[in-house]
Backbone as XML, in Angstrom:
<?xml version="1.0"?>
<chain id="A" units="angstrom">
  <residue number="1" name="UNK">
    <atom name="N" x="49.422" y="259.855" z="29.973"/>
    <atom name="CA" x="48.429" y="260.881" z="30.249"/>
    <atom name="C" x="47.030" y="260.275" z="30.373"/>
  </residue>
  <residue number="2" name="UNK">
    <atom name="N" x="47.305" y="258.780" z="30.512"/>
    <atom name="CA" x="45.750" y="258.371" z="30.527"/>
    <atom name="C" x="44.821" y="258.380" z="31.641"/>
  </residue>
  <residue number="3" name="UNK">
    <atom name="N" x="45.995" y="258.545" z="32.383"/>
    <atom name="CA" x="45.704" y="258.136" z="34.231"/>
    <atom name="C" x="44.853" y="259.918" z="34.265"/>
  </residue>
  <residue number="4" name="UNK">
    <atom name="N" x="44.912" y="260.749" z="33.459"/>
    <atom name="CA" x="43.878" y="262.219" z="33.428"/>
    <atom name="C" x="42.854" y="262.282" z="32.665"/>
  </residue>
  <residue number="5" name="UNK">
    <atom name="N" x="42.538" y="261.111" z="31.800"/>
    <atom name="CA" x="41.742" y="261.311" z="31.132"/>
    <atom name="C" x="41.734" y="261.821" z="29.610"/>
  </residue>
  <residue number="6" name="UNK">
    <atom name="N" x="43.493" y="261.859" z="29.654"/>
    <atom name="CA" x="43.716" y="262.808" z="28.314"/>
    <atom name="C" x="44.004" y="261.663" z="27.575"/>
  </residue>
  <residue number="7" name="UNK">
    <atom name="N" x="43.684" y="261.629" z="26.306"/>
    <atom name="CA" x="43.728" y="260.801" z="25.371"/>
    <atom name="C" x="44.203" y="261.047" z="24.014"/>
  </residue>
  <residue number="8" name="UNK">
    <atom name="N" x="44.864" y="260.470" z="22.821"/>
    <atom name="CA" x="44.975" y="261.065" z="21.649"/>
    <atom name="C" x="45.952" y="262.017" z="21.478"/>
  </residue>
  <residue number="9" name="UNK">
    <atom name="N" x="47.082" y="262.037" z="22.201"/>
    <atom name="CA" x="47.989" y="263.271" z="22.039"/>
    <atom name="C" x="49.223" y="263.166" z="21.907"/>
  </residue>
  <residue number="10" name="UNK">
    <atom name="N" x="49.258" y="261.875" z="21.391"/>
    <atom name="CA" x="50.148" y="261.504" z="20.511"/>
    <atom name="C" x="51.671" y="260.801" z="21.201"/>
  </residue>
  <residue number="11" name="UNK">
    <atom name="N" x="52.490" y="260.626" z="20.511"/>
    <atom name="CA" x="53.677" y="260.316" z="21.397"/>
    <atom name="C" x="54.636" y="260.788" z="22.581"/>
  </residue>
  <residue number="12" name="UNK">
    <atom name="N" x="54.309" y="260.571" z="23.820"/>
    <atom name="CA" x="54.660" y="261.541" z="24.587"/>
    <atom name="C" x="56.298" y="260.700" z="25.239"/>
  </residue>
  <residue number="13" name="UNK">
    <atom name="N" x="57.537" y="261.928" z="25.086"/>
    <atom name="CA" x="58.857" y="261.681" z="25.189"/>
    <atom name="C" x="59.153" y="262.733" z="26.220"/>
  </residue>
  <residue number="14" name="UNK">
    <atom name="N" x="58.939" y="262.086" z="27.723"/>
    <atom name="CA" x="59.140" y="262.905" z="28.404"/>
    <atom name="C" x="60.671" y="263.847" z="29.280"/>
  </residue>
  <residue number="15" name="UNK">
    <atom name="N" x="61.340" y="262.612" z="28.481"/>
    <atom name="CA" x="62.603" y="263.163" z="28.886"/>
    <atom name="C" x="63.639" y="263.579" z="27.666"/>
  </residue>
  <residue number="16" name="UNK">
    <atom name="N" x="63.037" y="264.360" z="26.376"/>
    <atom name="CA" x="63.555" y="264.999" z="25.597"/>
    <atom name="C" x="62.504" y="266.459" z="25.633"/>
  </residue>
  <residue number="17" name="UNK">
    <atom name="N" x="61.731" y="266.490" z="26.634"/>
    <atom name="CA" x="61.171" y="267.592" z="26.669"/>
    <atom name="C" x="61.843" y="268.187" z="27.573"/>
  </residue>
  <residue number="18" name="UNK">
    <atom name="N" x="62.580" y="267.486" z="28.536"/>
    <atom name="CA" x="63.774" y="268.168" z="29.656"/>
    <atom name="C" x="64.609" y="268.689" z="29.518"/>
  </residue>
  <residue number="19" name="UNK">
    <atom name="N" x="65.229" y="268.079" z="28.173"/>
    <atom name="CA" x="66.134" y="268.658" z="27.706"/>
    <atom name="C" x="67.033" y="270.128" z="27.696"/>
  </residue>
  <residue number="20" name="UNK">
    <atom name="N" x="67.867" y="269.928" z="27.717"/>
    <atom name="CA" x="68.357" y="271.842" z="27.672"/>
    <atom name="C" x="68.208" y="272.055" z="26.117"/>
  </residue>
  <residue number="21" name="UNK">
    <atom name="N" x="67.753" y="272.888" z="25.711"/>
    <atom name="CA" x="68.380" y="273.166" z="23.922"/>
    <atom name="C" x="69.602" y="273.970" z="23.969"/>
  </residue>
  <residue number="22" name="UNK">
    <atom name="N" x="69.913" y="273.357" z="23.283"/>
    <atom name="CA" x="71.491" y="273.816" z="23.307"/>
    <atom name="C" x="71.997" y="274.599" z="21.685"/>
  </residue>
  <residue number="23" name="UNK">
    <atom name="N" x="70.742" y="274.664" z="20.874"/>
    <atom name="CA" x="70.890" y="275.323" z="19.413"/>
    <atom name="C" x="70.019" y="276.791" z="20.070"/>
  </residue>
  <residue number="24" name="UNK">
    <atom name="N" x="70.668" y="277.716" z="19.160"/>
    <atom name="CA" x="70.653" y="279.204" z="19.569"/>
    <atom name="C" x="69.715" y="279.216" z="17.858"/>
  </residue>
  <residue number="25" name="UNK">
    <atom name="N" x="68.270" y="279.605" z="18.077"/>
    <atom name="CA" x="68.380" y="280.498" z="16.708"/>
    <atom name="C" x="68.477" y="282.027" z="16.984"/>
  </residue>
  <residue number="26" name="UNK">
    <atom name="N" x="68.871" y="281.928" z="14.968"/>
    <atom name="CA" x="69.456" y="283.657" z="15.119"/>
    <atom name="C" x="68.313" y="283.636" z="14.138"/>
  </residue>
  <residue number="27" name="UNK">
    <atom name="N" x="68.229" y="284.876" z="13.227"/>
    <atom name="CA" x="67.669" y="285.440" z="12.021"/>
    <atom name="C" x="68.362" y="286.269" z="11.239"/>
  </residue>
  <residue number="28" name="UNK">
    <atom name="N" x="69.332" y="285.523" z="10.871"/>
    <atom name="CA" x="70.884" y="286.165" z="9.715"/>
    <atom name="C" x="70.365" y="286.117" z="8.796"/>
  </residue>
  <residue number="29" name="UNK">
    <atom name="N" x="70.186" y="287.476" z="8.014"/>
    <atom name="CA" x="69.804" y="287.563" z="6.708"/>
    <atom name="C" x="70.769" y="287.579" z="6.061"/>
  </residue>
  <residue number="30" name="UNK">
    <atom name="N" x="72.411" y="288.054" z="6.691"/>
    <atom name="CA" x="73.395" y="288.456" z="6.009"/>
    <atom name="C" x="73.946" y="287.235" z="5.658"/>
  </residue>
  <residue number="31" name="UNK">
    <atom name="N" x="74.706" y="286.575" z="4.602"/>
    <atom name="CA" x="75.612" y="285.749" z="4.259"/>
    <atom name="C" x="76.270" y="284.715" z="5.640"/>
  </residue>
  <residue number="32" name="UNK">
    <atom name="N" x="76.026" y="283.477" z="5.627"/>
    <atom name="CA" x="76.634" y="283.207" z="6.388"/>
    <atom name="C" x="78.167" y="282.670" z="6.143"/>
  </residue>
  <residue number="33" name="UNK">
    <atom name="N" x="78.882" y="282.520" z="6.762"/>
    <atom name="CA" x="80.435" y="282.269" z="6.038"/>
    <atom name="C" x="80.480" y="280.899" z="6.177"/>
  </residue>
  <residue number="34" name="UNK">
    <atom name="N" x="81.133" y="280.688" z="5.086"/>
    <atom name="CA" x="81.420" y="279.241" z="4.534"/>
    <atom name="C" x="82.386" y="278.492" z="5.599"/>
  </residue>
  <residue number="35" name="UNK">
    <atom name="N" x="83.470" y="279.018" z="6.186"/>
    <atom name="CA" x="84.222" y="278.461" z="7.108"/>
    <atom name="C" x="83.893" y="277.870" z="8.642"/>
  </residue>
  <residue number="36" name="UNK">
    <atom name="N" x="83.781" y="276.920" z="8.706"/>
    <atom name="CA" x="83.742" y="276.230" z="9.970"/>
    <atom name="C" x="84.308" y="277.005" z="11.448"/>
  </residue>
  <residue number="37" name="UNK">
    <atom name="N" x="83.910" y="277.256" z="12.627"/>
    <atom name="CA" x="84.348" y="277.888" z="13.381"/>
    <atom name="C" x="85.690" y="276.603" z="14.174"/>
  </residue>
  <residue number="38" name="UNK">
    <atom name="N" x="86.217" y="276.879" z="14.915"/>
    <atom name="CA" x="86.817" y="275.785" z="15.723"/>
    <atom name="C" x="86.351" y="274.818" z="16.107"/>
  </residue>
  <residue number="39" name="UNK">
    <atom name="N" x="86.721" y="273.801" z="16.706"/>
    <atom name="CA" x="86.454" y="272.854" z="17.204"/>
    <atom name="C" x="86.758" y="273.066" z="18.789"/>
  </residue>
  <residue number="40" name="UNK">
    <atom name="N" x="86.243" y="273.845" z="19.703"/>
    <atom name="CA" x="86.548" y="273.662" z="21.076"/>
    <atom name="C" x="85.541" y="273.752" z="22.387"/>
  </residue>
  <residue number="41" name="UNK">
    <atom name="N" x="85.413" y="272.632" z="22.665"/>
    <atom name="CA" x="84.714" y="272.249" z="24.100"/>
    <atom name="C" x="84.569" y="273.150" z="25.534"/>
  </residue>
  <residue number="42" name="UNK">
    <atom name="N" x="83.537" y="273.776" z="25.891"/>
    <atom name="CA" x="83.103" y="274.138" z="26.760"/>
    <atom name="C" x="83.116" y="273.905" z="27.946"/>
  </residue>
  <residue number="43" name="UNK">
    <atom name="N" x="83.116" y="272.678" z="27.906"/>
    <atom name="CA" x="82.520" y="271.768" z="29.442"/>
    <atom name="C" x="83.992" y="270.963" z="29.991"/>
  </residue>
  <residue number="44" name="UNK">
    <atom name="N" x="85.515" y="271.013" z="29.321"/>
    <atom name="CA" x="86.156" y="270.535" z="29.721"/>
    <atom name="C" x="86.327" y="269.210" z="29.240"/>
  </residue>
  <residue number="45" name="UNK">
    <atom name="N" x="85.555" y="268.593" z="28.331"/>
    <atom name="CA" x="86.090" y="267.549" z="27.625"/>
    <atom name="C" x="86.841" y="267.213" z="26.384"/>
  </residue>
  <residue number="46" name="UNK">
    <atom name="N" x="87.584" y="268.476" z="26.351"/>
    <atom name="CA" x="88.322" y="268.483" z="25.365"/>
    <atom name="C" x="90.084" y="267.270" z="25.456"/>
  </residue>
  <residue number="47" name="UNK">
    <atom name="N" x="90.013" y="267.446" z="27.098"/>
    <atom name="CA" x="91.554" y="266.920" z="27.117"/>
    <atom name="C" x="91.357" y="265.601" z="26.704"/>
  </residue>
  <residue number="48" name="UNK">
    <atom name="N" x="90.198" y="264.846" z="27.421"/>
    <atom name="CA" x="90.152" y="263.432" z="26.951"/>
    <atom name="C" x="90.620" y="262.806" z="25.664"/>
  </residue>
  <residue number="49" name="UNK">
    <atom name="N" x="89.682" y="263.703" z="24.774"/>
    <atom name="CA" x="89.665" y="262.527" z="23.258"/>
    <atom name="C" x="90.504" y="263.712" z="22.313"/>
  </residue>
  <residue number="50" name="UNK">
    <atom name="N" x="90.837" y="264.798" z="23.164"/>
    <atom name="CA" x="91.344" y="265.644" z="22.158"/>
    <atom name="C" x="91.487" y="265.523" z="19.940"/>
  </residue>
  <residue number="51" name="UNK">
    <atom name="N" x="89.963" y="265.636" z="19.742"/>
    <atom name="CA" x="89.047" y="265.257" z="18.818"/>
    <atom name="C" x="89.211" y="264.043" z="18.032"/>
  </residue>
  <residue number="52" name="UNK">
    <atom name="N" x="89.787" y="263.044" z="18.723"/>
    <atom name="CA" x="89.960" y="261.917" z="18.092"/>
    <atom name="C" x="88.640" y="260.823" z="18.033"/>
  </residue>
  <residue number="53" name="UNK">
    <atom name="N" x="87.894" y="260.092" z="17.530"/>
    <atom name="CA" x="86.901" y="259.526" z="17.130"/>
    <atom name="C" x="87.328" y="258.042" z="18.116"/>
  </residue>
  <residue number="54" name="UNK">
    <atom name="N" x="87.832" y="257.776" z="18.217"/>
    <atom name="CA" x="88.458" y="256.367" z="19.114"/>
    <atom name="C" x="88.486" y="256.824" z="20.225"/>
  </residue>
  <residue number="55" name="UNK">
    <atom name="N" x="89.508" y="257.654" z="20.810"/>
    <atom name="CA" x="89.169" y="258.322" z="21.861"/>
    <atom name="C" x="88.223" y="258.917" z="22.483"/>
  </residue>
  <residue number="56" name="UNK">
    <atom name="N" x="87.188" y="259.515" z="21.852"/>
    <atom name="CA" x="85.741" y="260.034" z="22.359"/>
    <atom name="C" x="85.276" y="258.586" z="22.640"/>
  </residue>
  <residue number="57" name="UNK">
    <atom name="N" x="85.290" y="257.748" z="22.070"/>
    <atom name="CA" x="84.308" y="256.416" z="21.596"/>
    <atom name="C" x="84.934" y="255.621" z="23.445"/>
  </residue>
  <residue number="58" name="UNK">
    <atom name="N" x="86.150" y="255.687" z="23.647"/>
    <atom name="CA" x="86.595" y="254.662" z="24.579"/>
    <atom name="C" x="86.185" y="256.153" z="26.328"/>
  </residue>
  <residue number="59" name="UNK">
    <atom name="N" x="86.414" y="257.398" z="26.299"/>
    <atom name="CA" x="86.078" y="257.636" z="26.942"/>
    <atom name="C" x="84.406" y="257.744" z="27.212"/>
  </residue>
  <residue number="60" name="UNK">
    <atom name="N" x="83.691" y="257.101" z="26.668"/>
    <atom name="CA" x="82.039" y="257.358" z="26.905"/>
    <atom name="C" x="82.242" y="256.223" z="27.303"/>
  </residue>
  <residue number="61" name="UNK">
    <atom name="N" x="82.800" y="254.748" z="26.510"/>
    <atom name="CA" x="82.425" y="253.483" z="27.178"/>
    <atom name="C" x="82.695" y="253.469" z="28.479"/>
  </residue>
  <residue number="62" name="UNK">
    <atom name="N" x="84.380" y="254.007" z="28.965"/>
    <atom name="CA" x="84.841" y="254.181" z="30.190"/>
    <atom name="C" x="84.276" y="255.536" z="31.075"/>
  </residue>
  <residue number="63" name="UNK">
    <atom name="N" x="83.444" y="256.075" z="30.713"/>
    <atom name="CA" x="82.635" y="257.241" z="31.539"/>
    <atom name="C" x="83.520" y="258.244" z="32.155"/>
  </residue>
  <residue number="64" name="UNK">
    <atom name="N" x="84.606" y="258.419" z="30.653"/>
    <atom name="CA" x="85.361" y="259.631" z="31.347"/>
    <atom name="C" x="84.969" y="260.977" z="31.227"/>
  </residue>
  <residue number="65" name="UNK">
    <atom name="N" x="83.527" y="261.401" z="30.415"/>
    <atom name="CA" x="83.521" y="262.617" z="29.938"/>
    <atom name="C" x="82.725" y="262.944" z="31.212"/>
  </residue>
  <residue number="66" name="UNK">
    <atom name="N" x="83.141" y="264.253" z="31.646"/>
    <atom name="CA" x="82.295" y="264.720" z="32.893"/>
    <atom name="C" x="81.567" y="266.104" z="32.629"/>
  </residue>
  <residue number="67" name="UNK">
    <atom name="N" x="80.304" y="265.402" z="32.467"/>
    <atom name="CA" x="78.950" y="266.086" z="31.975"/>
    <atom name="C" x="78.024" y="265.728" z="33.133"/>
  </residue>
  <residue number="68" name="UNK">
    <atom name="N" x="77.110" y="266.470" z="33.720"/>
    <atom name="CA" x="76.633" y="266.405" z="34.691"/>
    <atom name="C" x="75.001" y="266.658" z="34.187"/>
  </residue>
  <residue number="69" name="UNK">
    <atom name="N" x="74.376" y="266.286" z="34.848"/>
    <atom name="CA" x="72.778" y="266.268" z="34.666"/>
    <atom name="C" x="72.339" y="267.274" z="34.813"/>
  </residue>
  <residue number="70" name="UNK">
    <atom name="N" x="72.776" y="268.410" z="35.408"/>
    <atom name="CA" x="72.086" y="269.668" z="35.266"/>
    <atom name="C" x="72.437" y="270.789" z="33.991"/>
  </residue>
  <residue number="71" name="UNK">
    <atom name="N" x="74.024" y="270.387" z="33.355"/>
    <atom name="CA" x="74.270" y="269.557" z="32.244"/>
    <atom name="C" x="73.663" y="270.192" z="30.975"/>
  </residue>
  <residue number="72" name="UNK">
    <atom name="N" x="72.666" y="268.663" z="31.105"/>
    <atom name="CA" x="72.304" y="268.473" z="29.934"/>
    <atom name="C" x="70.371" y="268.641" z="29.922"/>
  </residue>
  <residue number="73" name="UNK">
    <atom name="N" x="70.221" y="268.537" z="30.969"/>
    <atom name="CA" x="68.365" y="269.002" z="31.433"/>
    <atom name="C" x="68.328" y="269.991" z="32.178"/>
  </residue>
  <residue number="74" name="UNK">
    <atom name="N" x="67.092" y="271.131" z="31.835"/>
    <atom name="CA" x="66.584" y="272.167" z="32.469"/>
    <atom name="C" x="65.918" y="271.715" z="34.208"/>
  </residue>
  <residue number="75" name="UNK">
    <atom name="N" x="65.413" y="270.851" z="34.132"/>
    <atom name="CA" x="65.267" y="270.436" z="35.193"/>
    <atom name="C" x="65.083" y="268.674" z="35.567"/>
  </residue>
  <residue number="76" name="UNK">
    <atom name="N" x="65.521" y="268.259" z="37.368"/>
    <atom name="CA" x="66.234" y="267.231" z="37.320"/>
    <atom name="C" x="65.037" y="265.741" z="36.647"/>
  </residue>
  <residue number="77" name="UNK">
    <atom name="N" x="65.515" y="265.019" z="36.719"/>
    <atom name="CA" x="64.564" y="263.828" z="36.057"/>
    <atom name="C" x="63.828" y="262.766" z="37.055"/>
  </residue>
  <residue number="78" name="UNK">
    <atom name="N" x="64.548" y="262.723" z="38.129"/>
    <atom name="CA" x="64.494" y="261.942" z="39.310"/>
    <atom name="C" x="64.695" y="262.559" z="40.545"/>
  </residue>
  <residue number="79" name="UNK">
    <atom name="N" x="64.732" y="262.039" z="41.801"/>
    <atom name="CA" x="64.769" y="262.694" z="42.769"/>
    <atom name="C" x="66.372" y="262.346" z="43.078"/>
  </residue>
  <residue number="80" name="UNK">
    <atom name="N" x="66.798" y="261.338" z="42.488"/>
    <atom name="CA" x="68.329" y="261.383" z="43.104"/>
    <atom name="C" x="69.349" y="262.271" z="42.755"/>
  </residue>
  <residue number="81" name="UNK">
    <atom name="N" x="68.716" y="262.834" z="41.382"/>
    <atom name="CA" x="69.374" y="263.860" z="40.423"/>
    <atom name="C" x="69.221" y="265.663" z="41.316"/>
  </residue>
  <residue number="82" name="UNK">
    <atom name="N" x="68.260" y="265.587" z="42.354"/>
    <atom name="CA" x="67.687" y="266.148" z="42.464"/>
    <atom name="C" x="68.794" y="267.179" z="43.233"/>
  </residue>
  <residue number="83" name="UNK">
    <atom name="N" x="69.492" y="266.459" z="44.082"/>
    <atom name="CA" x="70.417" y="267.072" z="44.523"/>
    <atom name="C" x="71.911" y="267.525" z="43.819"/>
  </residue>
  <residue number="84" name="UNK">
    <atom name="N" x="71.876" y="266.925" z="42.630"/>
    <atom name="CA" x="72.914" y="267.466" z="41.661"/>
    <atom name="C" x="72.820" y="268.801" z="41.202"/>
  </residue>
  <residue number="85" name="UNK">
    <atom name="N" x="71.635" y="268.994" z="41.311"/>
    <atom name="CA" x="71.371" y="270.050" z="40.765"/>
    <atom name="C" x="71.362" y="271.260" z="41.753"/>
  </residue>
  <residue number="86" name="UNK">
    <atom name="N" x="71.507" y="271.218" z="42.661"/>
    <atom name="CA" x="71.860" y="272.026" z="43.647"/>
    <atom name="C" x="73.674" y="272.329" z="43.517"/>
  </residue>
  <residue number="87" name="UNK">
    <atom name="N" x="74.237" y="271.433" z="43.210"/>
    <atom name="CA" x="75.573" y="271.807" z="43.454"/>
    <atom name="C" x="76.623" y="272.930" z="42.567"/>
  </residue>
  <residue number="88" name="UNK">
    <atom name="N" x="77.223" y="273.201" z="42.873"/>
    <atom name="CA" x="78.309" y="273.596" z="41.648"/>
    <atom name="C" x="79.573" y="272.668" z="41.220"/>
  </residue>
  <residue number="89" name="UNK">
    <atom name="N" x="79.534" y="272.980" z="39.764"/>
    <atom name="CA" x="80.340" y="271.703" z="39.804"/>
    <atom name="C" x="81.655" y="272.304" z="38.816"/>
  </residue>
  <residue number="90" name="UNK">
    <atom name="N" x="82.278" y="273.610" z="39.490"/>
    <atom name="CA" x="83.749" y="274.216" z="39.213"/>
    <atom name="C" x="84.667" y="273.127" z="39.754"/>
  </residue>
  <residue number="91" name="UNK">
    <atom name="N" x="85.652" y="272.777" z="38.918"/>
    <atom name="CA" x="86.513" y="271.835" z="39.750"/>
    <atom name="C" x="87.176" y="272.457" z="40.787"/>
  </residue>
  <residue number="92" name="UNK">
    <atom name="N" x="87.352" y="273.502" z="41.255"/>
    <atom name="CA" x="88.554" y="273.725" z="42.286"/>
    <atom name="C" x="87.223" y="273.789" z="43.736"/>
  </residue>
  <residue number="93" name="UNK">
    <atom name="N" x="86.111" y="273.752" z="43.768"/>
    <atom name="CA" x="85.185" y="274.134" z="44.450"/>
    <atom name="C" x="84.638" y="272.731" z="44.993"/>
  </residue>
  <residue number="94" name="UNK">
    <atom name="N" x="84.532" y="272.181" z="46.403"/>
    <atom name="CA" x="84.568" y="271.196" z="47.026"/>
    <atom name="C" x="82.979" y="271.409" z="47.728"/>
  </residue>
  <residue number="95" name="UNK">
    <atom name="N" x="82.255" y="270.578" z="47.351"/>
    <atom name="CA" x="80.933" y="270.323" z="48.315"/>
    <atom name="C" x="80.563" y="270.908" z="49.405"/>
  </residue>
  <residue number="96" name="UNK">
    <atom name="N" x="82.091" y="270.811" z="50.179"/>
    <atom name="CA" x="81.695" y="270.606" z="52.029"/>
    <atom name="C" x="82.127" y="272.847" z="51.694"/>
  </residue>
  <residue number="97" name="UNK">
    <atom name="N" x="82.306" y="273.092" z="51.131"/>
    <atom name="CA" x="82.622" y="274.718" z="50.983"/>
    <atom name="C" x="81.546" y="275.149" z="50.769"/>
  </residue>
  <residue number="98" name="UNK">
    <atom name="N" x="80.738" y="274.819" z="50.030"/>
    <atom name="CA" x="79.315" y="275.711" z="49.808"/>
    <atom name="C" x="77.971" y="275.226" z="51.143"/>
  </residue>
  <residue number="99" name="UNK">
    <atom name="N" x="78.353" y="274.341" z="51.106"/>
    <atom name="CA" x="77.060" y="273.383" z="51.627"/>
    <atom name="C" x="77.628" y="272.407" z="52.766"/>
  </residue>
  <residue number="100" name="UNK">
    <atom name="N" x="77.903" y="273.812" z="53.865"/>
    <atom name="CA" x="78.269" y="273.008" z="55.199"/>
    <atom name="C" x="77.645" y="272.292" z="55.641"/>
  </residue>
  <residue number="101" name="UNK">
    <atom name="N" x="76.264" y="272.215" z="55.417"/>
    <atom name="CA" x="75.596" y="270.843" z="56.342"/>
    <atom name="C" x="76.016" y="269.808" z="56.197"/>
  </residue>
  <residue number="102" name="UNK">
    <atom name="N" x="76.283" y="269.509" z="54.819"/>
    <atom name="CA" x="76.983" y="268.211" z="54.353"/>
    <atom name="C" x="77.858" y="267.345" z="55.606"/>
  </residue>
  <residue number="103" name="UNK">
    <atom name="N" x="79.263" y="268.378" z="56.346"/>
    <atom name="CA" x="80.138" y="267.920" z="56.650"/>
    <atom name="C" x="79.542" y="267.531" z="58.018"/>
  </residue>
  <residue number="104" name="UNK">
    <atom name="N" x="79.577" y="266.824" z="58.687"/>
    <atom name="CA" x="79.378" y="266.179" z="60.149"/>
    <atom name="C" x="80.582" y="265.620" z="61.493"/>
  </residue>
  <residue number="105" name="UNK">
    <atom name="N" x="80.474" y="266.215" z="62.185"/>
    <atom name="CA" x="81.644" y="265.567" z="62.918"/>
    <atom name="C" x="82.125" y="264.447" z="63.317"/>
  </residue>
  <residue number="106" name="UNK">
    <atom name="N" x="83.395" y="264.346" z="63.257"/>
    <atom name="CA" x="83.244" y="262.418" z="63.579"/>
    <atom name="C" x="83.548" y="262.294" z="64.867"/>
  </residue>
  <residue number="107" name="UNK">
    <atom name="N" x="82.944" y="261.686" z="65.337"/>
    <atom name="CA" x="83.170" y="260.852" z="66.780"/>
    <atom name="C" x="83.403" y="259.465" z="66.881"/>
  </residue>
  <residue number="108" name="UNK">
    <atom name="N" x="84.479" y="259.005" z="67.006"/>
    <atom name="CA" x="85.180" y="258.071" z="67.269"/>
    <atom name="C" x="85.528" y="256.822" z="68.249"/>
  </residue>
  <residue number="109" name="UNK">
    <atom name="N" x="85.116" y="255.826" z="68.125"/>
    <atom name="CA" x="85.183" y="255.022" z="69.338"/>
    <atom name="C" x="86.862" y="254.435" z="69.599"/>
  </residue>
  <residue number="110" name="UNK">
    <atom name="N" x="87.599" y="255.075" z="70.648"/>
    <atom name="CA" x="89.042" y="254.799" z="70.679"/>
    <atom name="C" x="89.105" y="252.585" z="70.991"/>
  </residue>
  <residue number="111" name="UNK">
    <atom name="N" x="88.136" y="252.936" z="71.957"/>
    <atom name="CA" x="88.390" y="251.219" z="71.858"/>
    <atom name="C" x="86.304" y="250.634" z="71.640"/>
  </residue>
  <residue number="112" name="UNK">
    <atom name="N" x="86.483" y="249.933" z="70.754"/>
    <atom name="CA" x="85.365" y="249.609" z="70.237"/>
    <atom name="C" x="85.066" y="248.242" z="71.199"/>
  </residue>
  <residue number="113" name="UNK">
    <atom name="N" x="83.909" y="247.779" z="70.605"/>
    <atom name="CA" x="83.238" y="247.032" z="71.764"/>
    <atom name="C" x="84.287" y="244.861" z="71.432"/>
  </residue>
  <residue number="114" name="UNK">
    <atom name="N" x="83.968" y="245.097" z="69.981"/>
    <atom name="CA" x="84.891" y="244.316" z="69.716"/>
    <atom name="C" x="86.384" y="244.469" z="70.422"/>
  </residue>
  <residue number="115" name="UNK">
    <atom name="N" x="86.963" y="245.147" z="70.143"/>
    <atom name="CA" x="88.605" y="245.467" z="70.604"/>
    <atom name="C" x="88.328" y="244.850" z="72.091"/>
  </residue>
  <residue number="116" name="UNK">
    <atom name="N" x="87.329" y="245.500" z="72.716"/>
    <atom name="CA" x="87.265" y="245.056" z="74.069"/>
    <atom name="C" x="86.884" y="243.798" z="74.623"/>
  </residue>
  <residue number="117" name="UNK">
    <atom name="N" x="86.261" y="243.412" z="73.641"/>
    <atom name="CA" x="86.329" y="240.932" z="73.815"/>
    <atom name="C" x="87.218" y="240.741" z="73.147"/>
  </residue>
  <residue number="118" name="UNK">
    <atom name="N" x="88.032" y="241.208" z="72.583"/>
    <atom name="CA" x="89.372" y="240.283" z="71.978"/>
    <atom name="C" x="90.782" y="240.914" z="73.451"/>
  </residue>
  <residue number="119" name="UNK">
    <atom name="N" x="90.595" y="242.205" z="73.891"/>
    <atom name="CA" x="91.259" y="241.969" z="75.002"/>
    <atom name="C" x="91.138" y="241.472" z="76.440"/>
  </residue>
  <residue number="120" name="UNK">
    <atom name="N" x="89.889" y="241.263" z="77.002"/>
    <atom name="CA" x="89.344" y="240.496" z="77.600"/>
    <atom name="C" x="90.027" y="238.997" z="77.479"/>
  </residue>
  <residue number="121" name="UNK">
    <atom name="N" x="89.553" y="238.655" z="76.339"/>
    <atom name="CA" x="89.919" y="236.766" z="75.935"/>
    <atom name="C" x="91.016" y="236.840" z="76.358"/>
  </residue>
  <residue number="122" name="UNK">
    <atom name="N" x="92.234" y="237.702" z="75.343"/>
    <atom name="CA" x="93.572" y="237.708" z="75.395"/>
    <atom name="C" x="94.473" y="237.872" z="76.741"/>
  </residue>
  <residue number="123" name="UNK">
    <atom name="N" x="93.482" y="238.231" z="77.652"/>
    <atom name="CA" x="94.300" y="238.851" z="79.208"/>
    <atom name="C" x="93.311" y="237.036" z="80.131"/>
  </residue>
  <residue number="124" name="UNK">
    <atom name="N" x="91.995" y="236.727" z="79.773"/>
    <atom name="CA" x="91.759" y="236.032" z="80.572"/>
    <atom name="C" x="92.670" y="234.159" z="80.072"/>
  </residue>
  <residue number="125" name="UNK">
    <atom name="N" x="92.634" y="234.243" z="78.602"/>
    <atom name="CA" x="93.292" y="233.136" z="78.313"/>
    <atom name="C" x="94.457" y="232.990" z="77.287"/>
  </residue>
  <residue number="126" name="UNK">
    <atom name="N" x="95.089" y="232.678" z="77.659"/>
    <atom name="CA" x="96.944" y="232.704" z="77.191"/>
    <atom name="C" x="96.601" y="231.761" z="75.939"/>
  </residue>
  <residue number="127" name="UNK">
    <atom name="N" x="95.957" y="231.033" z="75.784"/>
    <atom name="CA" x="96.078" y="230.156" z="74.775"/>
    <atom name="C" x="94.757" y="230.553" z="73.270"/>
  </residue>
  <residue number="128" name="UNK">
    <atom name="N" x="94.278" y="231.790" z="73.987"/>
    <atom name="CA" x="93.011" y="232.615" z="72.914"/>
    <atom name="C" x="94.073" y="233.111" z="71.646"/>
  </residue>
  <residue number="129" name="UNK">
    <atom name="N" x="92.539" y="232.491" z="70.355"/>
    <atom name="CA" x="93.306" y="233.020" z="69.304"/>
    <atom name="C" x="91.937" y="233.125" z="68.322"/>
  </residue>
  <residue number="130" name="UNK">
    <atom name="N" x="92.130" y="234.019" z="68.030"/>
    <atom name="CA" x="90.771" y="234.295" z="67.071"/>
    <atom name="C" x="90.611" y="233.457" z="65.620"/>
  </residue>
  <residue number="131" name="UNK">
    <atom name="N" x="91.936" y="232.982" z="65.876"/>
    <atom name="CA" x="91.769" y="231.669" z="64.074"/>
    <atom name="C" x="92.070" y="230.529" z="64.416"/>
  </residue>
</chain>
């Protein structure tokens, strides 16, 4: 914040201010109950480590948990993120379905420019070999 002139304002953590909060307060005056609710995952990462401590541990090293950046921040952090955040990310729901621009037509070269000097060589000299 110096580049404004602002000074003195202490430690600034700009990407835990992005953050989503993900704690709900309430104001329960009533008893809260002693019992633990379940243990079950929201976001679909339950099948992975199915609550095993080794298993959570080897799918983060191996980047199997699929948590997405819009996720875990209110808004994106970067500009590459930027477009994540546009998407939906239901598994049965495919990119090119929401967001036809995406898809582009292909046009195809049946004989490419290469293909066409290797048949050239091959028709002008019997003894052409590319190795």
């Amino acid at each position: 914040m110096a580049f404004f002139n602002l000074y003195l304002l202490g430690y600034q953590n700009s990407f835990r201010n992005k953050k989503r909060d993900t704690t709900k307060e309430t104001n329960q005056k009533e008893p809260v109950p002693t019992r633990l609710p379940p243990i079950i995952s929201e976001d679909g990462n339950y099948s992975v480590h199915q609550n095993s401590h080794t298993r959570y541990h080897e799918a983060v090293k191996k980047v199997l948990l699929k948590t997405f950046p819009n996720q875990v921040f209110r808004v994106p952090l970067t500009d590459a993120q930027n477009f994540s955040f546009w998407r939906s990310h239901d598994p049965g729901v495919r990119p090119e379905e929401t967001m036809p621009w995406i898809q582009s037509p292909h046009h195809c070269l049946i004989k490419s420019p290469m293909t066409r000097f290797m048949d050239h060589s091959i028709l002008s000299d019997r003894n052409f070999s590319l190795y």
